[in-house]
C-alpha positions as CSV (number, residue, x, y, z in Angstrom):
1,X,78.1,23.8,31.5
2,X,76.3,24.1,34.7
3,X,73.0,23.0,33.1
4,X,74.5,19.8,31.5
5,X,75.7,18.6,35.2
6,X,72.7,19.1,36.7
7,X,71.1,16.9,33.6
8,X,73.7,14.2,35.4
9,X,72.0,14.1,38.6
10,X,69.6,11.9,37.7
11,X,71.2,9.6,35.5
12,X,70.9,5.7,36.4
13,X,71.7,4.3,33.2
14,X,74.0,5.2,30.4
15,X,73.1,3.8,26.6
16,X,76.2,3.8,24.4
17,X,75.7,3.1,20.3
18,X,79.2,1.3,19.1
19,X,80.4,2.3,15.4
20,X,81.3,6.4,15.6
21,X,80.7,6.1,19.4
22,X,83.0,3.3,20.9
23,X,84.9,2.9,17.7
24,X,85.8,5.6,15.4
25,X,83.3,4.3,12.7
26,X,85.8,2.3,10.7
27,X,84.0,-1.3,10.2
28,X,87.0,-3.9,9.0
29,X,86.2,-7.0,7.4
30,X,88.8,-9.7,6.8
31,X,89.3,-12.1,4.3
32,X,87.7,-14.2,6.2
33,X,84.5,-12.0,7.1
34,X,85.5,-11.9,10.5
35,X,84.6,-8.2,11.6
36,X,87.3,-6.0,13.4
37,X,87.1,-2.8,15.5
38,X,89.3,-0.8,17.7
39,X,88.3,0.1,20.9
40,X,89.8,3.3,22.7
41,X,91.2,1.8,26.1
42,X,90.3,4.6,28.1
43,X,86.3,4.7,27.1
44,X,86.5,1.2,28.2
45,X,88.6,2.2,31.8
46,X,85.6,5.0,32.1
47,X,82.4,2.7,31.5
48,X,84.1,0.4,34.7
49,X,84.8,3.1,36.4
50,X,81.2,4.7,36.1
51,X,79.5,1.2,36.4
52,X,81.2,1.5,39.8
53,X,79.5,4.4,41.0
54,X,76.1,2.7,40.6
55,X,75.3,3.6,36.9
56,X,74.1,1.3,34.5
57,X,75.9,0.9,31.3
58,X,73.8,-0.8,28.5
59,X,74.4,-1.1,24.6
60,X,72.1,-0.7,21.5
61,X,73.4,-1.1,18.1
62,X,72.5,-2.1,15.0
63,X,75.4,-4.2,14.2
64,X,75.4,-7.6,15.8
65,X,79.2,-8.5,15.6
66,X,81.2,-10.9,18.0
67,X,83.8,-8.4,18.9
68,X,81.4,-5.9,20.8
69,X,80.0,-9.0,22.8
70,X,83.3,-10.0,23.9
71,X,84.3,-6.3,24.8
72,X,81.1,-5.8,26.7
73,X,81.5,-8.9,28.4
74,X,84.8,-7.8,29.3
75,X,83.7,-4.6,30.8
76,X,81.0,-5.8,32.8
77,X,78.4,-4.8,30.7
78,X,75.2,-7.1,31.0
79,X,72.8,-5.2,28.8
80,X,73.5,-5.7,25.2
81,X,71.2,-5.2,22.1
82,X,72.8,-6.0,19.1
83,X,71.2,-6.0,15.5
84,X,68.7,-3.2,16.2
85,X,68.4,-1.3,13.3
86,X,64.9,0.3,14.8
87,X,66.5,1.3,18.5
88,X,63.5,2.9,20.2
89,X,61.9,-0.4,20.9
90,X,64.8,-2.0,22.4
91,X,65.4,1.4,25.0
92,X,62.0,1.0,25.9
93,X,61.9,-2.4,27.0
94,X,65.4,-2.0,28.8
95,X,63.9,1.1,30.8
96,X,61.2,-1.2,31.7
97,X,63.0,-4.0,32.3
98,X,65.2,-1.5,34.8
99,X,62.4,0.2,36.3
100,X,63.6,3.8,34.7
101,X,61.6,6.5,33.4
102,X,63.2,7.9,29.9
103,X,64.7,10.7,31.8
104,X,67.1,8.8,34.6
105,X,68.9,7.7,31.4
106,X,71.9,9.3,29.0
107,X,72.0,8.1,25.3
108,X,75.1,8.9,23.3
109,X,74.9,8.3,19.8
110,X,75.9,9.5,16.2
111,X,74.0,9.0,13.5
112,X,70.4,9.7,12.9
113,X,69.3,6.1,13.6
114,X,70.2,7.4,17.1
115,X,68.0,10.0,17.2
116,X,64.4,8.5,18.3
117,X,66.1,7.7,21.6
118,X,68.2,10.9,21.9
119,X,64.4,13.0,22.3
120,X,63.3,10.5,24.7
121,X,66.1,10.8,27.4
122,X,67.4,13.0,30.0
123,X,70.8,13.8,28.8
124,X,71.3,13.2,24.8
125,X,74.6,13.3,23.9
126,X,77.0,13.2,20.7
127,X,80.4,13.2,19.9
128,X,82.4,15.6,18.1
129,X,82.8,14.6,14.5
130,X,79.1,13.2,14.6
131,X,76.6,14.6,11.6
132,X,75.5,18.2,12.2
133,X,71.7,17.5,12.7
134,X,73.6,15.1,15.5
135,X,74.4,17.8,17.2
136,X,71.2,20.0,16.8
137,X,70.1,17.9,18.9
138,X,72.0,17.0,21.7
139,X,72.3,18.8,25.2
140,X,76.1,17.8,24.8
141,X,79.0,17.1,22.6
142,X,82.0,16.0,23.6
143,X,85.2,17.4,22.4
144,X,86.4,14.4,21.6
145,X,85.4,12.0,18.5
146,X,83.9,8.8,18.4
147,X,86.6,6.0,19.4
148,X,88.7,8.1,20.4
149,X,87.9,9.1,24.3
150,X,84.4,10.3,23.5
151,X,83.0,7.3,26.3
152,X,85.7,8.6,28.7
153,X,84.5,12.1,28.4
154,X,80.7,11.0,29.0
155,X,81.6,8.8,32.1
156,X,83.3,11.6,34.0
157,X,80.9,14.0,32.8
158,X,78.2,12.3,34.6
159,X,81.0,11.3,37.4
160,X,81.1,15.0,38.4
161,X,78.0,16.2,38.1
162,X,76.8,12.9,40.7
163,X,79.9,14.1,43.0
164,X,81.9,10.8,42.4
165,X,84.3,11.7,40.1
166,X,86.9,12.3,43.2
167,X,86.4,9.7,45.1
168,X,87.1,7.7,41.6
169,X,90.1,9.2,41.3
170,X,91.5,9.0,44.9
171,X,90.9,5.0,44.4
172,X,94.0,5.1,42.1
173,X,96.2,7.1,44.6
């Protein structure tokens, strides 16, 4: 565990994919074709938290649905790539956009669309009940699954290994 915190030091920005990350996977479609997910409300309480530290949160998926731009917004999160079925060329144009080098940034991710980013970047992380070759090749899984905490996990994660994870929590005393 040691060597995953010190992966943390470093970390400016954190890239979160959405379906099997944020959500659980489960894409609803209404009658109406309005698109529904759930959102765990601590991933969400995390991301602010960590966004408070100094860390940059950002987005790439390859859905473009309403209901993640209203969450993000709602979060405070102003990088958002939606629709990006190829990711690699949006995470290279955010880093550059930043001013970050591939390794100052975390990806977490799930499926193997994920993975061109995953090789590039400091810390590459999945979540529990992602596909095996997922996991292969990641430096960390969390023991949570996707929707269900997973975010939370990452955020304070990267919290302690900075040395802010503490002061985070003494704000709620």
């Amino acid at each position: 565990m040691q060597d995953i915190l010190a992966k943390t030091k470093d970390i400016k920005l954190v890239i979160f994919d959405v379906d099997g990350v944020l959500t659980d996977g489960s894409i609803i479609i209404g009658d109406d074709g309005e698109e529904y997910k759930a959102f765990h409300s601590r991933d969400g309480h995390g991301m602010k938290l960590l966004q408070y530290t100094g860390v940059e949160i950002a987005i790439i998926t390859g859905r473009t649905s309403k209901v993640v731009e209203y969450r993000m917004t709602s979060l405070g999160v102003n990088h958002l790539y939606q629709g990006q079925k190829i990711k690699l060329p949006a995470f290279k144009e955010l880093i550059e956009r930043l001013g970050l080098t591939p390794e100052q940034c975390a990806y977490v991710g799930d499926d193997w669309v994920d993975l061109s980013i995953m090789k590039q970047v400091g810390l590459a992380i999945t979540v529990n009940d992602a596909d095996e070759i997922m996991k292969e090749h990641a430096h960390w899984v969390t023991p949570a699954n996707g929707g269900k905490g997973a975010a939370r996990q990452v955020c304070e994660l990267i919290m302690k290994g900075q040395g802010t994870l503490q002061d985070q929590i003494e704000r709620h005393f």
